[in-house]
C-alpha positions as CSV (number, residue, x, y, z in Angstrom):
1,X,-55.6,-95.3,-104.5
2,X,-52.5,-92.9,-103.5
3,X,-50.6,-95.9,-102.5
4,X,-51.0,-97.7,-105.3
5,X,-50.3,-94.6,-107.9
6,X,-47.2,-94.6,-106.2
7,X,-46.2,-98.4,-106.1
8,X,-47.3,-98.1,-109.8
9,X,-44.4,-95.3,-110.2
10,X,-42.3,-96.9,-108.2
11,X,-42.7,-100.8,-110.2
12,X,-42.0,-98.2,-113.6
13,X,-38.8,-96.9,-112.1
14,X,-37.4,-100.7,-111.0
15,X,-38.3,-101.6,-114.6
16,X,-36.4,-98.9,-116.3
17,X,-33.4,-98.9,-114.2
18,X,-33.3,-102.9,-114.0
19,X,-33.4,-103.1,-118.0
20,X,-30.7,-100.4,-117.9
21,X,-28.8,-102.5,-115.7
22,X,-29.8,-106.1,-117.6
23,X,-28.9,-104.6,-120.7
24,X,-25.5,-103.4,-120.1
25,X,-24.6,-106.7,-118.6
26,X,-25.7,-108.8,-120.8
27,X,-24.4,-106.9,-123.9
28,X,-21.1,-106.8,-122.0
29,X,-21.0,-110.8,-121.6
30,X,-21.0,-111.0,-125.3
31,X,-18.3,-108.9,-126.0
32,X,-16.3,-110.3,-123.0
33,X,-17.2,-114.0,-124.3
34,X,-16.6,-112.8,-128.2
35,X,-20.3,-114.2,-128.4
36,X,-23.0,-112.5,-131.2
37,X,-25.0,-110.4,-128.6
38,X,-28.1,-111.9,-131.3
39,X,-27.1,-115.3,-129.2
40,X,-27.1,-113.6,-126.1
41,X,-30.5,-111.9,-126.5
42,X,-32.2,-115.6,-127.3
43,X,-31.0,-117.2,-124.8
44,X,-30.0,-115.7,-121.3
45,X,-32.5,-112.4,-122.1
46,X,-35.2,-114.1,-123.6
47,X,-35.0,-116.6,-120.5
48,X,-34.6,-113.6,-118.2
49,X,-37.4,-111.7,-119.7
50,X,-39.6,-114.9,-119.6
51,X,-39.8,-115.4,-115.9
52,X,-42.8,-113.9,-115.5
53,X,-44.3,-116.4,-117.9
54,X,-43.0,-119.0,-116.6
55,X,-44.5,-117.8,-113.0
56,X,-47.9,-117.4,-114.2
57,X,-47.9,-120.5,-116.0
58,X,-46.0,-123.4,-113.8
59,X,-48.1,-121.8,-111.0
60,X,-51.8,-122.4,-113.0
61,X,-50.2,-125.8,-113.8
62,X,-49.7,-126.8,-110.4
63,X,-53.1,-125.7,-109.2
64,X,-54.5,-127.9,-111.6
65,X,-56.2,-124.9,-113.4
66,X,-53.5,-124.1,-116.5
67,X,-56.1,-123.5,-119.0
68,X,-54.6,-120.2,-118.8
69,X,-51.1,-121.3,-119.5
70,X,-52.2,-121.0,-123.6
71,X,-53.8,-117.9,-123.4
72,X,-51.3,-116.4,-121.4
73,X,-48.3,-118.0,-123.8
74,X,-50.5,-116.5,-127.3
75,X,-51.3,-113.3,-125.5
76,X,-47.6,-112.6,-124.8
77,X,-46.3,-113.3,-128.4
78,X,-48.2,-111.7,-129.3
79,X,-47.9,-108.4,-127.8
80,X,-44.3,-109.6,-128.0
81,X,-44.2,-109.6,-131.8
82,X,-46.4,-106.8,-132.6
83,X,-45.8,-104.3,-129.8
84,X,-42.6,-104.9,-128.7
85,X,-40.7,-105.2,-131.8
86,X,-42.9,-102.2,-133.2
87,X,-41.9,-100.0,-130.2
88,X,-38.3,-100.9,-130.9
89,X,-38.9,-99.7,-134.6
90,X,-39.7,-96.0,-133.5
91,X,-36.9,-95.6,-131.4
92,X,-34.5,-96.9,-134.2
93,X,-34.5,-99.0,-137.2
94,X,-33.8,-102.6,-136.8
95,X,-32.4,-104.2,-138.8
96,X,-33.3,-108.3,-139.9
97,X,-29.8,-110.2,-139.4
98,X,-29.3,-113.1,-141.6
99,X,-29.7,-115.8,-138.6
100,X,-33.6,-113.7,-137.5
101,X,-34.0,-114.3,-141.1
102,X,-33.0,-117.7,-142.3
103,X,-33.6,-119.4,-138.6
104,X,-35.0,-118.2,-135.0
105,X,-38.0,-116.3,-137.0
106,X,-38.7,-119.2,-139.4
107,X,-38.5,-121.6,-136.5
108,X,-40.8,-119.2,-134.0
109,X,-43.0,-119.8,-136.9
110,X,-42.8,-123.1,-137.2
111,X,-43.2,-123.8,-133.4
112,X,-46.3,-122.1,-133.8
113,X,-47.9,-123.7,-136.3
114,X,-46.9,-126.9,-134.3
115,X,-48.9,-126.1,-131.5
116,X,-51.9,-125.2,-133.3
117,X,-51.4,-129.0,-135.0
118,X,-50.7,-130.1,-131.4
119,X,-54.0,-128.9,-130.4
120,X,-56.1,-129.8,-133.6
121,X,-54.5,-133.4,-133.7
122,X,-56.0,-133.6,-130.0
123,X,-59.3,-132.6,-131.2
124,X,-59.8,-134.9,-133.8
125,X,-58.6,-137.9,-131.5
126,X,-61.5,-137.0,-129.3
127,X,-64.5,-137.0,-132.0
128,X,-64.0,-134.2,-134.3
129,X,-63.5,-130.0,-134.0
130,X,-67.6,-129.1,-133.2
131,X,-68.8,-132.9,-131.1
132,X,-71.0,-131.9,-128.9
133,X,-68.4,-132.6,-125.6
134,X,-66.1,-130.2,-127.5
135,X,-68.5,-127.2,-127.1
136,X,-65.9,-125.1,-125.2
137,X,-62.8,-126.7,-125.5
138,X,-60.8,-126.9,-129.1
139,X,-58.5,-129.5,-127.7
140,X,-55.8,-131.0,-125.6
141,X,-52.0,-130.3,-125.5
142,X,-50.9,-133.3,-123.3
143,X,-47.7,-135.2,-122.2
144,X,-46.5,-136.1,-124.9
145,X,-46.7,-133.2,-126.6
146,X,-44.9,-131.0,-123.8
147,X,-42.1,-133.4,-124.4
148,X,-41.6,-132.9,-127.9
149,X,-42.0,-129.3,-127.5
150,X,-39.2,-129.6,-124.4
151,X,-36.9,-132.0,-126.2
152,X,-37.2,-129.8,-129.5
153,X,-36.0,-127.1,-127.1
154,X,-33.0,-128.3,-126.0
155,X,-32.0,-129.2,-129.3
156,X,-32.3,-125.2,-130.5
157,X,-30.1,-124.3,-127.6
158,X,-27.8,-126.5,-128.8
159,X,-27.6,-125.6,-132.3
160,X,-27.1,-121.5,-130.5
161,X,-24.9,-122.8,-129.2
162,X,-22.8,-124.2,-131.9
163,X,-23.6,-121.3,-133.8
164,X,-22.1,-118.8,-131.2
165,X,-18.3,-121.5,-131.3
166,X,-18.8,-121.0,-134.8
167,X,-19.0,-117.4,-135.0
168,X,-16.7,-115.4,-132.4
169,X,-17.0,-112.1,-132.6
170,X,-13.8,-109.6,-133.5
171,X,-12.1,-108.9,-129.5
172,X,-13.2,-105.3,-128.2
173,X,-10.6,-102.8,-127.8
174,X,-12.9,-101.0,-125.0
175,X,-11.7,-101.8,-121.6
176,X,-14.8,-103.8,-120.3
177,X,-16.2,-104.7,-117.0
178,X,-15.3,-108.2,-115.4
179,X,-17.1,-111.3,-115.7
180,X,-18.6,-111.5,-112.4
181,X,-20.0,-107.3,-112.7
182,X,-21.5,-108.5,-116.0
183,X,-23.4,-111.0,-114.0
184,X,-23.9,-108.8,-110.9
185,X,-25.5,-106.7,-113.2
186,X,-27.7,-109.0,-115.0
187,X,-29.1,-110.8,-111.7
188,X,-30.0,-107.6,-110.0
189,X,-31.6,-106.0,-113.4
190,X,-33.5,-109.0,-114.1
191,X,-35.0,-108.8,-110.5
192,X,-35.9,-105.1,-110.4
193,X,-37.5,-105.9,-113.8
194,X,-39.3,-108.8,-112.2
195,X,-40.3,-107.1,-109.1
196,X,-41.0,-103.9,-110.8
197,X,-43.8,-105.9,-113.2
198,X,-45.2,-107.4,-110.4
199,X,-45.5,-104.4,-108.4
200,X,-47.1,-102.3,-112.2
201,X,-49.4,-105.1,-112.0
202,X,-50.7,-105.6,-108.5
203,X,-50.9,-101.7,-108.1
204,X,-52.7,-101.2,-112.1
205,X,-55.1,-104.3,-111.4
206,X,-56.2,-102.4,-107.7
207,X,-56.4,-99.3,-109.9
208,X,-58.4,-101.1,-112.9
209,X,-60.9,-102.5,-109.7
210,X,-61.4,-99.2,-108.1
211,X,-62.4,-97.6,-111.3
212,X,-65.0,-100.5,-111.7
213,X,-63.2,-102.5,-114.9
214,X,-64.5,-106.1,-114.9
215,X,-61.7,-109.2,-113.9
216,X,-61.6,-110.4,-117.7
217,X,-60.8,-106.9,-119.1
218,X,-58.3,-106.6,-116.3
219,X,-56.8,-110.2,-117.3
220,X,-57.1,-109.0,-121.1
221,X,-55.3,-105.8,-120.6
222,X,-53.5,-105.6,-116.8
223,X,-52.1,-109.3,-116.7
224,X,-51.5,-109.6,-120.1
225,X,-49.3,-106.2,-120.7
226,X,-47.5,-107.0,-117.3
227,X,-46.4,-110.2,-118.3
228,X,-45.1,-108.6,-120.7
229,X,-43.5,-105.6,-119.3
230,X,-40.1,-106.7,-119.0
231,X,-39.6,-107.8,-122.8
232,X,-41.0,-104.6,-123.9
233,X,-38.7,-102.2,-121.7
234,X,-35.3,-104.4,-122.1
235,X,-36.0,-104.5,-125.8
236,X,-36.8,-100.8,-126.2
237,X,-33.8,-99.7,-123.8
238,X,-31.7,-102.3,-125.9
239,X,-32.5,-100.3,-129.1
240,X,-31.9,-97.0,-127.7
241,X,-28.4,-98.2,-127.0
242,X,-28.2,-99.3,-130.4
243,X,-27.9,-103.1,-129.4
244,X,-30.5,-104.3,-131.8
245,X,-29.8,-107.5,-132.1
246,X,-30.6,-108.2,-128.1
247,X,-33.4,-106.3,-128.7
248,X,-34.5,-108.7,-132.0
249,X,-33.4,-111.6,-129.9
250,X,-35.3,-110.9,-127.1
251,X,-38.4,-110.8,-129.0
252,X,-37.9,-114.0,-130.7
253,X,-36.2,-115.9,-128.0
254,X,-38.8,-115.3,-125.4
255,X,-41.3,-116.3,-128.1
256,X,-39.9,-119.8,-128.9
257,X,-38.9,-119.8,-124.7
258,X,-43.2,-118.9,-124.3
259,X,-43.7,-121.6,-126.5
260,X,-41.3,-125.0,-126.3
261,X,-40.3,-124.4,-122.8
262,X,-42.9,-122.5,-120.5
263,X,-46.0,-124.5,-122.6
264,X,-44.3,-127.7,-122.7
265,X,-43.4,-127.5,-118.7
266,X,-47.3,-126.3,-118.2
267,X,-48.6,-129.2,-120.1
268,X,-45.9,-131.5,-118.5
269,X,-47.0,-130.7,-115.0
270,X,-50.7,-131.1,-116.5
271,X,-52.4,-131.4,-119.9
272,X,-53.1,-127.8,-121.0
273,X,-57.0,-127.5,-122.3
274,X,-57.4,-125.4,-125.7
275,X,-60.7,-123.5,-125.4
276,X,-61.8,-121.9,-128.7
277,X,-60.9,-118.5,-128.2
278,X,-57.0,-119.4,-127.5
279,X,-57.2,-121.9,-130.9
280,X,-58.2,-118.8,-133.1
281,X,-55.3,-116.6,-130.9
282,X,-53.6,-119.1,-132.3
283,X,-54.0,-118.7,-136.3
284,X,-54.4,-114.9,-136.0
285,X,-50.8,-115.2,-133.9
286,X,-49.4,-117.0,-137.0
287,X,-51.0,-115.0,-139.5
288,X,-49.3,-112.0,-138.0
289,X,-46.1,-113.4,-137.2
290,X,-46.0,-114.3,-141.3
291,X,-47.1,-110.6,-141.8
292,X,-44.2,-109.5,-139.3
293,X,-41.8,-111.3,-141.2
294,X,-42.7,-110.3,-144.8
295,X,-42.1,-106.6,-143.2
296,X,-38.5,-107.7,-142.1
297,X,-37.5,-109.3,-145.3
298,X,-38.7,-107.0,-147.7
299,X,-36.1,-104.1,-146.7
300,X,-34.0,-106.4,-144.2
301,X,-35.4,-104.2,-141.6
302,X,-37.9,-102.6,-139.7
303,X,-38.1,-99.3,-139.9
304,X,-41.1,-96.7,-138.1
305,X,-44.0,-96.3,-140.4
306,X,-44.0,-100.2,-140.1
307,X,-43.6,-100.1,-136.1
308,X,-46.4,-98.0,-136.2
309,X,-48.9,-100.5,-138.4
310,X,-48.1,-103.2,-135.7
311,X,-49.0,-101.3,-132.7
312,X,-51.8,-100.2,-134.1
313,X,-52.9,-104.1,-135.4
314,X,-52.6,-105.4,-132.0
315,X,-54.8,-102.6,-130.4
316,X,-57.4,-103.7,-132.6
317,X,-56.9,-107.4,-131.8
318,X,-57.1,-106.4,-128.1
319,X,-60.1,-104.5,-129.5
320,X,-62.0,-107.5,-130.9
321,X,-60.7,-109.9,-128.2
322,X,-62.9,-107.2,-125.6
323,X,-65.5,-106.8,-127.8
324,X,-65.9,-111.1,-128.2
């Protein structure tokens, strides 16, 4: 139990410090490249902040037993969306840029709803939503559909990436650190943040075990807020150094990155099953991600009273996910 109190500390410490690190390396690429750090945060954070994801997931998929892959993908935008974002909001405002606004939120939205049509479509195909063969499984996201999720994917990088030749930012006056520090720093953040969540987890599940929690609280409460460990501290460190948009992108990015790319490689690898409980994860996920955004657009912003209702609207989905 001592041992793993203090690999817990020590996994809390690598993900502090590796954010830290992450952080000022990527924000310094954007200013180096003249590129929005906004674009920055969706692409090479999000990605970054991902990995642990796409671990879980590409590993369940090549065992052959990725009906997790969905669950793990919901679970993590939403903690993502509600906690993440929220935690950001205490620490500062953030504010709603007109590209969160008129595209990546819309489109994390939209990709979304997709999915849940994905798996509905596959449903129906297979004798309707409550045949008796369906009893515990909602539905099917397959081949075909991981490669219109993938192929939809590359064609939002592209269009970030047009957007970020469109708008250069104003050259910095600061003297700033050279290209290949920037990256230095970004590789060896992003695998202290990596190795620090895996080390929080392994030492908090050993923990959870020894103080006789079950496995499926552990995998609704452990697994599920490691995963997402590393969005949660880049983000909030992000905001504390008033680099809000990484932070916003972050959120976002990894969302659509959870969904297109980690989902549609899981299903790729093998057809991702859709039990009952993920399909309803699902609509709730979509319901609050509609809520999240009326907050943003109403004052441009997201400010801490709001930060607050979100946290406290995904403890009590965690909540009712237990108690189901």
């Amino acid at each position: 139990m001592l041992l793993n109190l203090l690999l817990l500390i020590v996994g809390f410490v690598a993900l502090v410090k590796g954010a830290d690190y992450f952080v000022d390396g990527a924000a310094t690429l954007a200013k180096v490249f003249r590129v929005p750090s906004l674009i920055i945060g969706l692409t090479i954070v999000a990605l970054g902040t991902s990995a642990p994801e796409l671990a879980v997931s590409t590993t369940a998929a090549l065992a052959g037993s990725n009906e997790i892959a969905i669950s793990n993908v919901v679970g993590s935008n939403m903690f993502n969306l509600l906690v993440v974002l929220g935690a950001c909001a205490l620490f500062c405002t953030v504010p709603g840029s007109k590209d969160i606004i008129k595209r990546d939120f819309p489109f994390s939205i939209i990709v979304t709803v997709l999915v849940l049509i994905f798996s509905f479509s596959s449903t129906v195909l297979e004798g309707g939503l409550f045949s008796h063969s369906m009893a515990d499984q909602a539905g099917l996201i397959g081949r075909i559909e991981a490669i219109i999720l993938i192929v939809l994917f590359v064609g939002y990088i592209l269009v970030l990436i047009k957007s970020a030749k469109e708008n250069k930012t104003e050259e910095s006056e600061d003297k700033l650190m050279p290209v290949w520090k920037c990256f230095l720093f970004i590789v060896l953040g992003l695998v202290a943040i990596v190795g620090g969540g895996q080390a929080v987890v392994y030492s908090a599940k050993e923990i959870a075990r020894a103080l006789g929690m079950t496995e499926t609280l552990i995998g609704l409460t452990v697994v599920a807020f490691g995963t997402s460990l590393p969005e949660l501290v880049t983000s909030v460190i992000a905001a504390r150094k008033k680099e809000t948009g990484l932070a916003v992108g972050n959120v976002i990015g990894s969302n659509i990155f959870n969904l297109m790319l980690i989902l549609g490689v899981s299903s790729a690898v093998h057809p991702v099953a859709v039990n009952f409980a993920s399909f309803f994860d699902l609509i709730v996920l979509i319901f609050m991600s509609v809520v999240t955004y009326l907050f943003l657009i109403s004052k441009k912003e997201l400010n801490r009273p709001e930060g607050i209702v979100m946290i406290l609207i995904y403890l009590a989905q965690v909540a009712f996910a237990i108690v189901r």
